[in-house]
mmCIF file as gemmi writes it, N, C-alpha and C atoms, coordinates in Angstrom:
data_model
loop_
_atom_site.group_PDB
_atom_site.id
_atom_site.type_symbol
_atom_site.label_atom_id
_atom_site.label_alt_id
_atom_site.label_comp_id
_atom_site.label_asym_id
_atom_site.label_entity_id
_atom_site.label_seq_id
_atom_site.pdbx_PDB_ins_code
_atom_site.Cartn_x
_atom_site.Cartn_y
_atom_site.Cartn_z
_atom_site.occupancy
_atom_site.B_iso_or_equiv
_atom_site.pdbx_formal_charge
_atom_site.auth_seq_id
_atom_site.auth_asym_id
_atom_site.pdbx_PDB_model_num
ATOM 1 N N . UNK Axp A 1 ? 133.352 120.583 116.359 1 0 ? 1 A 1
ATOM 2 C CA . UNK Axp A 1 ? 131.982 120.132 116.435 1 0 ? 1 A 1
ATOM 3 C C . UNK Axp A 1 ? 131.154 121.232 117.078 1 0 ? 1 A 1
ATOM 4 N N . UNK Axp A 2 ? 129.789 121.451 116.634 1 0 ? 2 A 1
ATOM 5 C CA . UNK Axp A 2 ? 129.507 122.6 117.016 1 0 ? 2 A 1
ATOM 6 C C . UNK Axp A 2 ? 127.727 121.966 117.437 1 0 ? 2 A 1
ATOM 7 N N . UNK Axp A 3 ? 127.791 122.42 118.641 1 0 ? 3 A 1
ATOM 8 C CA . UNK Axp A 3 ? 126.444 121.524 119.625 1 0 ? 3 A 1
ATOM 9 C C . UNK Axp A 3 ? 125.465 122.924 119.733 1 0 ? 3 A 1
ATOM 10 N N . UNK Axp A 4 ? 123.964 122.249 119.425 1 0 ? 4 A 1
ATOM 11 C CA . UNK Axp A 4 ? 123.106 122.987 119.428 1 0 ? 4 A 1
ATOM 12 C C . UNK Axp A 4 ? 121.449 122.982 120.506 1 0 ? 4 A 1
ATOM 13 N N . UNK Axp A 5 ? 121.714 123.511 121.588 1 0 ? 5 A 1
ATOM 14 C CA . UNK Axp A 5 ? 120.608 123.561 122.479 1 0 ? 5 A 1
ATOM 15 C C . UNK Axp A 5 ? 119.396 123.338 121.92 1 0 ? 5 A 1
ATOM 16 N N . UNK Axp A 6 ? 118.681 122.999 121.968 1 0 ? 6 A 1
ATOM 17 C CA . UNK Axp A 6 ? 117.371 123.355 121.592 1 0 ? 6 A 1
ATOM 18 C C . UNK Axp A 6 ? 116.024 123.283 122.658 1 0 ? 6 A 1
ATOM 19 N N . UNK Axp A 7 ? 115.153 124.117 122.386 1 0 ? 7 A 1
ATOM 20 C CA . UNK Axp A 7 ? 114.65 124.682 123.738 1 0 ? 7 A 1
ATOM 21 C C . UNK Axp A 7 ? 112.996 124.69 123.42 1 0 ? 7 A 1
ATOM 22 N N . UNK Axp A 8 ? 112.286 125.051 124.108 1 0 ? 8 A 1
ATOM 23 C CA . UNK Axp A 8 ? 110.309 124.987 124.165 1 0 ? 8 A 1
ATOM 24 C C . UNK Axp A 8 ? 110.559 126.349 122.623 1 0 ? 8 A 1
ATOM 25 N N . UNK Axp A 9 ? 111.419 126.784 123.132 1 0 ? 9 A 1
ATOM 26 C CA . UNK Axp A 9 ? 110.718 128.68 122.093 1 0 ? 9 A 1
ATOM 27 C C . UNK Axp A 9 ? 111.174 127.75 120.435 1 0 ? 9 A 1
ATOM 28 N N . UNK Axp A 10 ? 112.493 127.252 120.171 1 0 ? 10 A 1
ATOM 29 C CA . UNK Axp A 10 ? 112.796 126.638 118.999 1 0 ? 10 A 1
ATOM 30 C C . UNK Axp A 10 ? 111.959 125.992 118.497 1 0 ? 10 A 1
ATOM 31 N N . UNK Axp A 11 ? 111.993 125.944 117.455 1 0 ? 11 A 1
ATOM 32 C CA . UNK Axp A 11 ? 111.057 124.849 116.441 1 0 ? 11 A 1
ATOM 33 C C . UNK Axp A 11 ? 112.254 124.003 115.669 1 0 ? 11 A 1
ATOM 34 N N . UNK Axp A 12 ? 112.331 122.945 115.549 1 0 ? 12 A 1
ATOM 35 C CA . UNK Axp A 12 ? 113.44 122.118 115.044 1 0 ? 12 A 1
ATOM 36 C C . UNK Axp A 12 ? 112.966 122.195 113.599 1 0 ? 12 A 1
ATOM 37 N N . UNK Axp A 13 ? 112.224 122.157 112.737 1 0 ? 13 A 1
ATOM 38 C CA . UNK Axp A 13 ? 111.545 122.173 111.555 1 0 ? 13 A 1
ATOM 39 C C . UNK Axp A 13 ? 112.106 123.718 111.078 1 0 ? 13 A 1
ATOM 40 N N . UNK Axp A 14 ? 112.059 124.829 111.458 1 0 ? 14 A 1
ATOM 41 C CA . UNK Axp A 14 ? 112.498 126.273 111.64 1 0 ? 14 A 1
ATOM 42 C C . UNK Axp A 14 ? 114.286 125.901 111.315 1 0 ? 14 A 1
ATOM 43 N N . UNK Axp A 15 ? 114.638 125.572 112.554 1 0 ? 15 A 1
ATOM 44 C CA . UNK Axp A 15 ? 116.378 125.593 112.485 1 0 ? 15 A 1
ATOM 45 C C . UNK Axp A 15 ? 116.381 125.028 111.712 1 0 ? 15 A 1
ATOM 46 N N . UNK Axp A 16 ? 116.203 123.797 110.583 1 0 ? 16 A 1
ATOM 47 C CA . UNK Axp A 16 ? 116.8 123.373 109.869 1 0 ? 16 A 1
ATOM 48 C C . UNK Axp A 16 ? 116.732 124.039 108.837 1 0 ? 16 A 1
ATOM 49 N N . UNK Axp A 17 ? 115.333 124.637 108.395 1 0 ? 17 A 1
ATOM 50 C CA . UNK Axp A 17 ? 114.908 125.051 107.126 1 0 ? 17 A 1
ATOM 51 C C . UNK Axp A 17 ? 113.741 124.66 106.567 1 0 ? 17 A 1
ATOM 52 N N . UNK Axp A 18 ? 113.223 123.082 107.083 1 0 ? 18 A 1
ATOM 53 C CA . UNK Axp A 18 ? 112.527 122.336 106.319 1 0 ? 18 A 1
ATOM 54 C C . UNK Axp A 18 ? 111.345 123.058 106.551 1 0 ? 18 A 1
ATOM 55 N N . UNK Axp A 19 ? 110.308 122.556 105.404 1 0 ? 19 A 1
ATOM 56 C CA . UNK Axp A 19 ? 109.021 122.784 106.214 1 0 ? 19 A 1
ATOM 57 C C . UNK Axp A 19 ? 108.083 121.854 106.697 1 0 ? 19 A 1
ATOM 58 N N . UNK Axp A 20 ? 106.988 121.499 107.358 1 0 ? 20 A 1
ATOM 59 C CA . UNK Axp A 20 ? 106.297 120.507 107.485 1 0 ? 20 A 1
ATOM 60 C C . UNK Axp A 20 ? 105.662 119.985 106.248 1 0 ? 20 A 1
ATOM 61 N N . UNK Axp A 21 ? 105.666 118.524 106.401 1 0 ? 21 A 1
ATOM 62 C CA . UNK Axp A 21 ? 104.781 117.761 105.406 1 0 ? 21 A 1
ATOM 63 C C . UNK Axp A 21 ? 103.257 118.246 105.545 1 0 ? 21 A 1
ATOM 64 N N . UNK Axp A 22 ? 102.543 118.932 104.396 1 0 ? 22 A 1
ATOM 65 C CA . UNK Axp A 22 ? 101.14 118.351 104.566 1 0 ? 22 A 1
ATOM 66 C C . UNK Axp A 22 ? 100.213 117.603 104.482 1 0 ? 22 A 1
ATOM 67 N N . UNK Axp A 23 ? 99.344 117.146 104.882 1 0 ? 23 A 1
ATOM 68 C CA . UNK Axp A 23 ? 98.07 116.37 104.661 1 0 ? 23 A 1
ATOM 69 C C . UNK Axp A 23 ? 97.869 115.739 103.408 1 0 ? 23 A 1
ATOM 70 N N . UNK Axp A 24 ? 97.794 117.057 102.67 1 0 ? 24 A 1
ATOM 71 C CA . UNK Axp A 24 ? 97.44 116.591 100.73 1 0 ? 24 A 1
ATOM 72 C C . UNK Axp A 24 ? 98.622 115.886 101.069 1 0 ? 24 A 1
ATOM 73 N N . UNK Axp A 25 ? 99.575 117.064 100.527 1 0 ? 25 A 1
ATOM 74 C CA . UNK Axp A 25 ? 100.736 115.866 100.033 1 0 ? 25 A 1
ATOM 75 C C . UNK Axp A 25 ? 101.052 114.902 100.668 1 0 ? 25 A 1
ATOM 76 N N . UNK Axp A 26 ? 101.415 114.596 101.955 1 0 ? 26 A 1
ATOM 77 C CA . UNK Axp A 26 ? 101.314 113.053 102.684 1 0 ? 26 A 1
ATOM 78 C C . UNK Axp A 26 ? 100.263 111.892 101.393 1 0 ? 26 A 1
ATOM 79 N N . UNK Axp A 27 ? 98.804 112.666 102.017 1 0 ? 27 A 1
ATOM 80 C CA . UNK Axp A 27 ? 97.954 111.4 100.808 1 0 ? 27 A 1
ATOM 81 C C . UNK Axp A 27 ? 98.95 111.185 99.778 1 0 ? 27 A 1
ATOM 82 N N . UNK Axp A 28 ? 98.974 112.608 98.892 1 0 ? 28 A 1
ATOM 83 C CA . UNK Axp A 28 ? 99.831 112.215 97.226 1 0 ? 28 A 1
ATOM 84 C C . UNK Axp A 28 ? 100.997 111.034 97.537 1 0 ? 28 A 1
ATOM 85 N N . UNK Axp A 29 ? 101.299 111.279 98.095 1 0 ? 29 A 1
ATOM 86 C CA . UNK Axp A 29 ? 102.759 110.187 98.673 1 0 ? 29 A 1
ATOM 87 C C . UNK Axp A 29 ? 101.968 108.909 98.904 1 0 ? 29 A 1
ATOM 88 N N . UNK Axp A 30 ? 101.307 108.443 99.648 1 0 ? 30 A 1
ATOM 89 C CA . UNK Axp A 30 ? 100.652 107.282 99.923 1 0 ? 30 A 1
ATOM 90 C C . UNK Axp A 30 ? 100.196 106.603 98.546 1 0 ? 30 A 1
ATOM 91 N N . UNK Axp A 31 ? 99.552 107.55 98.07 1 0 ? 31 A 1
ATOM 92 C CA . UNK Axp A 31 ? 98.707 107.123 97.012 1 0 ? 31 A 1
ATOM 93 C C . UNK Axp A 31 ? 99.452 106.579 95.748 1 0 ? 31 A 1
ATOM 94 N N . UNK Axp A 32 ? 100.591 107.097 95.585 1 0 ? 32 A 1
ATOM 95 C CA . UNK Axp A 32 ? 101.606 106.938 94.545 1 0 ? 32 A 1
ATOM 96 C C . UNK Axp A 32 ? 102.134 105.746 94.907 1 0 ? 32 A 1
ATOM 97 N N . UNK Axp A 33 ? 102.576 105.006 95.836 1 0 ? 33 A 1
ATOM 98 C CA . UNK Axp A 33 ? 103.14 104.334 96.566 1 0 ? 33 A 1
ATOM 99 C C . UNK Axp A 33 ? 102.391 102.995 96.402 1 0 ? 33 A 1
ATOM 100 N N . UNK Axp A 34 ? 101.221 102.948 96.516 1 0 ? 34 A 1
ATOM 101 C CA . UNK Axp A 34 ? 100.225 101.942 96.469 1 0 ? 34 A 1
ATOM 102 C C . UNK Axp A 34 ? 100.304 101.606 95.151 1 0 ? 34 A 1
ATOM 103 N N . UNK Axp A 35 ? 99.994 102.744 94.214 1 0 ? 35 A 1
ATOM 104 C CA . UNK Axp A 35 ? 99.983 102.687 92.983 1 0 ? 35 A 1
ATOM 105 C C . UNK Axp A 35 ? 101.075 101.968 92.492 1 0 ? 35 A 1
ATOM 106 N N . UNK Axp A 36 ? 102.143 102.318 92.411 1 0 ? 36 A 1
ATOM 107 C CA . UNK Axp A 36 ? 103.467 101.476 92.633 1 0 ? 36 A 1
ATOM 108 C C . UNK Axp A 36 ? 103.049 100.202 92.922 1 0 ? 36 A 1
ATOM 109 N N . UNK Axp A 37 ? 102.949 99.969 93.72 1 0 ? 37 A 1
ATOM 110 C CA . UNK Axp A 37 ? 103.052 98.514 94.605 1 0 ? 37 A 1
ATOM 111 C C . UNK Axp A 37 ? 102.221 97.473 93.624 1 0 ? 37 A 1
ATOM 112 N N . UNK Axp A 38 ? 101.057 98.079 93.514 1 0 ? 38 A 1
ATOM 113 C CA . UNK Axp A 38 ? 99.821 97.591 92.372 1 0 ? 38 A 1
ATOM 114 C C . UNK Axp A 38 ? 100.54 96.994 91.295 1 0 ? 38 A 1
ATOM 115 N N . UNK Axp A 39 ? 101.196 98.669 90.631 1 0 ? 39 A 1
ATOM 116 C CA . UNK Axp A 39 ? 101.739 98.242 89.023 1 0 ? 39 A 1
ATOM 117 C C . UNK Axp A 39 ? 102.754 97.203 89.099 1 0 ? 39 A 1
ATOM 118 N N . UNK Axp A 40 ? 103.402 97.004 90.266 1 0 ? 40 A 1
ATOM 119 C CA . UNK Axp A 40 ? 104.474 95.842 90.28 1 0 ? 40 A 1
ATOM 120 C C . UNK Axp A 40 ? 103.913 94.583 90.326 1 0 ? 40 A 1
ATOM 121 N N . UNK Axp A 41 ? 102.897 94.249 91.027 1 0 ? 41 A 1
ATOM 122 C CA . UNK Axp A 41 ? 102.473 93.169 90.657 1 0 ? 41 A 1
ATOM 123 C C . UNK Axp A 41 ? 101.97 92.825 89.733 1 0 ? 41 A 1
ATOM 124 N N . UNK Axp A 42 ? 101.358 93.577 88.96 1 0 ? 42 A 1
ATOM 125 C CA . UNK Axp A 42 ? 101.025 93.504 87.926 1 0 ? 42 A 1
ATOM 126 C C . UNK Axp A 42 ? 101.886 93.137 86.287 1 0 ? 42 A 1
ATOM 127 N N . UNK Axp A 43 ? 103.172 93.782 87.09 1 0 ? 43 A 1
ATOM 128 C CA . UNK Axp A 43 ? 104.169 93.673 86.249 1 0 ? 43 A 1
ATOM 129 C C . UNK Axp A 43 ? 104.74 92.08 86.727 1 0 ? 43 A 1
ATOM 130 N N . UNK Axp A 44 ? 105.082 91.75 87.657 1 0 ? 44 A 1
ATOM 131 C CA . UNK Axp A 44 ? 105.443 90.544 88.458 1 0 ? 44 A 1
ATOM 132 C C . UNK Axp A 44 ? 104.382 89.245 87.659 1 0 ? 44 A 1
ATOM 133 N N . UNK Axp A 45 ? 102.916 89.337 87.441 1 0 ? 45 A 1
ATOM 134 C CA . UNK Axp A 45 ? 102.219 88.215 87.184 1 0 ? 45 A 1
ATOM 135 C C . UNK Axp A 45 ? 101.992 88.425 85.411 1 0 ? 45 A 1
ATOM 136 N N . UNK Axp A 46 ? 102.718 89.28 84.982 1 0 ? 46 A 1
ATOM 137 C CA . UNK Axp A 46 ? 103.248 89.647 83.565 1 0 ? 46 A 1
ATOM 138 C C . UNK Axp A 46 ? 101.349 89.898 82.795 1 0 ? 46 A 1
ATOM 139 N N . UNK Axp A 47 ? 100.786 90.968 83.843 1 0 ? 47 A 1
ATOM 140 C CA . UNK Axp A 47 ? 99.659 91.498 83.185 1 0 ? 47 A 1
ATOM 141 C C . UNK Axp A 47 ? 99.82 92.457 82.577 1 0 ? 47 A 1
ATOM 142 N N . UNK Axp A 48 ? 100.957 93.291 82.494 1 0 ? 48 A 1
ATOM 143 C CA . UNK Axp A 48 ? 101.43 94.434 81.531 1 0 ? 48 A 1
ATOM 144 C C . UNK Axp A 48 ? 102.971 94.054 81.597 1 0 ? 48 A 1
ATOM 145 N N . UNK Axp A 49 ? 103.28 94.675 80.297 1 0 ? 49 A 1
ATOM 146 C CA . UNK Axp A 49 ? 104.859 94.576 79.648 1 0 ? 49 A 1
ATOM 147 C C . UNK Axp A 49 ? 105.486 95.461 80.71 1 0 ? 49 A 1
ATOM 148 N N . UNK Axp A 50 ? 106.53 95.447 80.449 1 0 ? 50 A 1
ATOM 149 C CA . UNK Axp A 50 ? 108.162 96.499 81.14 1 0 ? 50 A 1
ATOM 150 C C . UNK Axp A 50 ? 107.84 97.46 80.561 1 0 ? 50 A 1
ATOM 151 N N . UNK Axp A 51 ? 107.572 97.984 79.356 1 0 ? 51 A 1
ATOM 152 C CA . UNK Axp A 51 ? 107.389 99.132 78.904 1 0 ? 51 A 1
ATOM 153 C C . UNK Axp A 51 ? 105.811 99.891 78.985 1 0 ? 51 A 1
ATOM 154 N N . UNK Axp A 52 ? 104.892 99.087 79.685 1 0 ? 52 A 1
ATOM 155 C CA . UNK Axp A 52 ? 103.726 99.937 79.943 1 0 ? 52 A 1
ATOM 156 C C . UNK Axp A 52 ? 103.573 100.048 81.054 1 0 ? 52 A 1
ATOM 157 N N . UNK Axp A 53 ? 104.57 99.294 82.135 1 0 ? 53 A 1
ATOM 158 C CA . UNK Axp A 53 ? 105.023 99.347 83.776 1 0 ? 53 A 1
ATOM 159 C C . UNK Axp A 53 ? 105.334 101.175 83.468 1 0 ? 53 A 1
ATOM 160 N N . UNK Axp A 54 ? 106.605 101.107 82.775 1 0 ? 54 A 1
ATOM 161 C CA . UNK Axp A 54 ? 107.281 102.735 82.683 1 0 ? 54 A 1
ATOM 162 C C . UNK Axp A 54 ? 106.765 103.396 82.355 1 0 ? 54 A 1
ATOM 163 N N . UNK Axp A 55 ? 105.535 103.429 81.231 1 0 ? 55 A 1
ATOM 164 C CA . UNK Axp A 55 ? 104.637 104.401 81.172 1 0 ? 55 A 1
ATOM 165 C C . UNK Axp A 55 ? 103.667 104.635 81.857 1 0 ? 55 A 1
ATOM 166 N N . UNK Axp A 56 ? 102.878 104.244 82.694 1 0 ? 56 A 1
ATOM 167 C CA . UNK Axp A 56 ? 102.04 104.607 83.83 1 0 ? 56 A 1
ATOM 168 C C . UNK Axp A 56 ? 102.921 105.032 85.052 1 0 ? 56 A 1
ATOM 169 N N . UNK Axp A 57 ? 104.092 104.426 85.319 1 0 ? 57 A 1
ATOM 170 C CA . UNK Axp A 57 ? 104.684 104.84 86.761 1 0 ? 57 A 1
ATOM 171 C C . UNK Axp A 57 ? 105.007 106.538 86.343 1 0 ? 57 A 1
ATOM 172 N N . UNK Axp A 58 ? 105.45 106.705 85.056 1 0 ? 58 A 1
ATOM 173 C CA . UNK Axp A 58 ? 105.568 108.116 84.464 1 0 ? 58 A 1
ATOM 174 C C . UNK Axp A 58 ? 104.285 109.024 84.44 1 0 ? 58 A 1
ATOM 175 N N . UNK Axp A 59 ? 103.26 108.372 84.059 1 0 ? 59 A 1
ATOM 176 C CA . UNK Axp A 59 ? 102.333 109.347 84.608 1 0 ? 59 A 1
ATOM 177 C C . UNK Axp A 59 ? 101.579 109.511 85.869 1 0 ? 59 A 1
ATOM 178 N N . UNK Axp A 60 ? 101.8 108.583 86.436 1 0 ? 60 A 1
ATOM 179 C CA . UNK Axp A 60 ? 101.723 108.689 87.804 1 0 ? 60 A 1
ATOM 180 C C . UNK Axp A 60 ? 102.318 109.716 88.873 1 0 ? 60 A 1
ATOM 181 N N . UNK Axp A 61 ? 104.009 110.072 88.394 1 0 ? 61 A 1
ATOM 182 C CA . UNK Axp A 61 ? 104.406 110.713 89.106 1 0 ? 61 A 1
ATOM 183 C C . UNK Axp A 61 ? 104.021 111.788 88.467 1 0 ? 61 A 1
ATOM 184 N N . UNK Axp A 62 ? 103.124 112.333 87.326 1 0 ? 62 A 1
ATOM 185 C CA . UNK Axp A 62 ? 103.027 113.787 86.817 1 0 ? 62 A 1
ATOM 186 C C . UNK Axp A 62 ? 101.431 113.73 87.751 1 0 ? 62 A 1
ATOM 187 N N . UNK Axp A 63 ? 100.657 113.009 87.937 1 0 ? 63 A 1
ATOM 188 C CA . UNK Axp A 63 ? 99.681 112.785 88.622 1 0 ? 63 A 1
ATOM 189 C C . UNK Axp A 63 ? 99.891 113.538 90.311 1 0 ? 63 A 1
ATOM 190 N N . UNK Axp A 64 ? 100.636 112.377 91.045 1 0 ? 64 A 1
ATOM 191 C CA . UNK Axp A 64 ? 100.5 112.022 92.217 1 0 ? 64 A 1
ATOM 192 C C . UNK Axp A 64 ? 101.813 113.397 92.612 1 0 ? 64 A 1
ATOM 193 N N . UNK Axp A 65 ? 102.381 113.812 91.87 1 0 ? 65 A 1
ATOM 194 C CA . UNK Axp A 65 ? 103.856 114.724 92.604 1 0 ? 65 A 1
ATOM 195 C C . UNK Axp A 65 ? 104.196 113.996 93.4 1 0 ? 65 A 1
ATOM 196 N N . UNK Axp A 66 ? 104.95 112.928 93.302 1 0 ? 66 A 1
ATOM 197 C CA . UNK Axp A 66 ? 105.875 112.291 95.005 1 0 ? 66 A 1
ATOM 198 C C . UNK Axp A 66 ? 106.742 113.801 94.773 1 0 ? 66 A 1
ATOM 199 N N . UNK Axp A 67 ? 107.537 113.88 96.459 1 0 ? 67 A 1
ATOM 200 C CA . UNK Axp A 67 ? 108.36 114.852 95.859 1 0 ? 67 A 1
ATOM 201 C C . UNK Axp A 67 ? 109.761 115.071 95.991 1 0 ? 67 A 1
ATOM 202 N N . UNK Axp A 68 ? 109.796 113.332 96.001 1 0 ? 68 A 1
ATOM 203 C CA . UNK Axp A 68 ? 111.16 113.195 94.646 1 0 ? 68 A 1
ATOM 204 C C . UNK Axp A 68 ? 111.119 112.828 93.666 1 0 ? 68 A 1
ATOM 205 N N . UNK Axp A 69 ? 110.178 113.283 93.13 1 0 ? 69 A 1
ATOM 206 C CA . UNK Axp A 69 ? 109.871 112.703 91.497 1 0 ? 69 A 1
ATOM 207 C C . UNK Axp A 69 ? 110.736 113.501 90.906 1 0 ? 69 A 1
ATOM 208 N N . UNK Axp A 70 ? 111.352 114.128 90.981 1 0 ? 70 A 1
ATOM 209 C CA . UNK Axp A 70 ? 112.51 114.901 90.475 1 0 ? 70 A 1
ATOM 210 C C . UNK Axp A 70 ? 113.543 114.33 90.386 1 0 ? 70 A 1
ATOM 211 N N . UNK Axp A 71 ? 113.977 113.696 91.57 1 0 ? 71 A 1
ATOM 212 C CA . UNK Axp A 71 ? 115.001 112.695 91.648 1 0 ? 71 A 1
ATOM 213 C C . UNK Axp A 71 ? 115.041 111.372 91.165 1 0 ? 71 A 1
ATOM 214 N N . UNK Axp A 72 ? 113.498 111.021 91.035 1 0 ? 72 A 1
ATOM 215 C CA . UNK Axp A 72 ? 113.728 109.633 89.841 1 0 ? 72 A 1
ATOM 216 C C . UNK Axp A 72 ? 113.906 109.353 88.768 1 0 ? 72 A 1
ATOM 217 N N . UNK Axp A 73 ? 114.254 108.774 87.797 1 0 ? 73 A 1
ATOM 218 C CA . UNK Axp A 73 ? 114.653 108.428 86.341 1 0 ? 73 A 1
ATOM 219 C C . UNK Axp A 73 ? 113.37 108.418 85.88 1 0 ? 73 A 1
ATOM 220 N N . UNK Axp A 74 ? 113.242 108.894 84.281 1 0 ? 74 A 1
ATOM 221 C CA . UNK Axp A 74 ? 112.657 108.941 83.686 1 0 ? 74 A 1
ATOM 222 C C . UNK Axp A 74 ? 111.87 107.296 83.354 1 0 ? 74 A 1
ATOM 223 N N . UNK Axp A 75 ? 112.831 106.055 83.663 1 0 ? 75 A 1
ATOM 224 C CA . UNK Axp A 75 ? 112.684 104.936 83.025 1 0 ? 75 A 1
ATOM 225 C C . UNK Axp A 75 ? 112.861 104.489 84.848 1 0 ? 75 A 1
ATOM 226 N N . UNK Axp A 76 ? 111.66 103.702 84.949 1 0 ? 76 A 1
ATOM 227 C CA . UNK Axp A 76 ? 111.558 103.241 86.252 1 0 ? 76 A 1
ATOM 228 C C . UNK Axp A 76 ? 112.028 101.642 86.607 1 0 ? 76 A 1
């Protein structure tokens, strides 16, 4: 096991690699999310089909970049 000090001079964001979230993208994330939430109910009170749920959540993520939209299926 290998233990790692970390100190005022370190940046924990640095040691790992990551970088900070920004602002925009935070919003983009929010905003997608809502959007989501929306289209589900929408889908839930059967105001759009299953298949026009998947086509807006699809352009949504070409919209909004979540950024694991990479990691989600094409078919939501």
């Amino acid at each position: 096991m290998e233990i790692t000090k970390i100190t005022k001079e370190q940046n924990p964001l640095a040691v790992s690699g990551r970088k900070p979230i920004s602002h925009e993208q935070l919003q983009r994330e929010f905003d997608y999310h809502r959007a989501e939430k929306v289209l589900r109910k929408m889908l839930e009170k059967e105001l759009i089909s299953q298949e026009e749920f998947s086509k807006i959540m699809l352009l949504n993520r070409k919209s909004y970049s979540p950024i694991l939209a990479q990691l989600m299926p094409d078919k939501p």
